[in-house]
N, C-alpha and C positions, 0 to 999 in steps of 0.2 A: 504494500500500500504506500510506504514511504517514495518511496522511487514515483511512483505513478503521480502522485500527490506534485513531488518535485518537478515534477515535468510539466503540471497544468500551469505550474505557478510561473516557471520558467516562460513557458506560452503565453502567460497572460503579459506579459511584461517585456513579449517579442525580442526572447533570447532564446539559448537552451542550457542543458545541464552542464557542459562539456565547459562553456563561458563560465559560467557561474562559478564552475569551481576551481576554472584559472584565476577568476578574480580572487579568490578568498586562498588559493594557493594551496588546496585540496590535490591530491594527486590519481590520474587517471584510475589506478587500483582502487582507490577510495569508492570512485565513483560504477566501477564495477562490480564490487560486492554491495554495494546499494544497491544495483537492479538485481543481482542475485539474491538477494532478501535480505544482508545484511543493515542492522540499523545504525547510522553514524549517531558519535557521543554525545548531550545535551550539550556542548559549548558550540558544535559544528549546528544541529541544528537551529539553534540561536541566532547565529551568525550568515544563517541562510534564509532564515525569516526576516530578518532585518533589511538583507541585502534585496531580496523578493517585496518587502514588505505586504507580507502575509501573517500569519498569528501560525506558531507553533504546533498549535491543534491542528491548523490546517494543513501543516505538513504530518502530521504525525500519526493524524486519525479522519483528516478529510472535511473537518467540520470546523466553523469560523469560532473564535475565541469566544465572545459574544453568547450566540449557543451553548457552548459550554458555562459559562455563566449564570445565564438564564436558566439551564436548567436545575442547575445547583439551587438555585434560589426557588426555582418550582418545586423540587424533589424533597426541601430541608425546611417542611412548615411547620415545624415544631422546636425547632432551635429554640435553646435558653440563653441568654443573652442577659449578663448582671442581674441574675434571676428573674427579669421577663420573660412570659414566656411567650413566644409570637405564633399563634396560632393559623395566623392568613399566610394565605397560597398566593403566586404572585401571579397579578396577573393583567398587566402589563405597567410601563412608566408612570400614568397616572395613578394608580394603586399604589406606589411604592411608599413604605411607609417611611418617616423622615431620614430614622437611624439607618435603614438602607440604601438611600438613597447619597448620604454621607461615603456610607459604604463603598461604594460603588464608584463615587468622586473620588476616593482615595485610591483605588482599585485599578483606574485608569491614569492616572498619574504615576503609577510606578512602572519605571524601565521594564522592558520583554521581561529580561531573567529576572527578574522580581518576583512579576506574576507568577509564573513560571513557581518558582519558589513557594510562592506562597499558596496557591492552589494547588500545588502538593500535601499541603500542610490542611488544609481545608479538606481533600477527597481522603486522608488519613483521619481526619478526625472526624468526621462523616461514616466509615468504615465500623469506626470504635462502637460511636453511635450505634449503629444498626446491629452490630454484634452484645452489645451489651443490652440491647429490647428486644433482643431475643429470645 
């Protein structure tokens, strides 16, 4: 999927892979075991979203950052939050209630690998969640 992903993004932006990863100084093998199914490191594909200006996600799994987002926020309606507890589903920007809408200004604000970082940290503790209400 990775490779495939790499290649629309390349299209969209009226180049191809082979460019891409001369500029970033990637070498031909690299880009070999990517179409053979190998997946390159998170600094690489960092570094390829940026240069594509694409969202990670969409190289990684085909779907825009956003989405990903959204759905975190659809899927987690019962988050406690400084013992609040938010019981609404999202459902869409005017619904968003303050504290996430905060959220979310902050969210965008931060560099790729940030996010990145940090919605690690969110689908781990999301995880927990669902194994501990089990």
């Amino acid at each position: 999927m990775f490779f495939e992903q790499l290649k629309k993004a390349c299209k969209m932006r009226n180049t191809n892979v082979t460019s891409v990863a001369l500029q970033l100084n990637i070498s031909k093998s690299n880009v070999t075991n990517w179409k053979n199914g190998t997946m390159p490191n998170c600094d690489v594909v960092v570094r390829l979203s940026e240069l594509l200006n694409v969202s990670t996600d969409y190289l990684l799994k085909g779907i825009e950052e956003k989405t990903v987002f959204n759905n975190t926020i659809t899927h987690s309606n019962n988050i406690e939050v400084n013992g609040v507890k938010n019981g609404n589903t999202y459902k869409g920007d005017s619904e968003l209630q303050e504290t996430t809408q905060e959220l979310i200004k902050v969210f965008e604000k931060l560099p790729t690998r940030e996010r990145i970082k940090l919605m690690n940290i969110v689908f781990e503790y999301e995880e927990k969640c669902w194994e501990n209400n089990k």
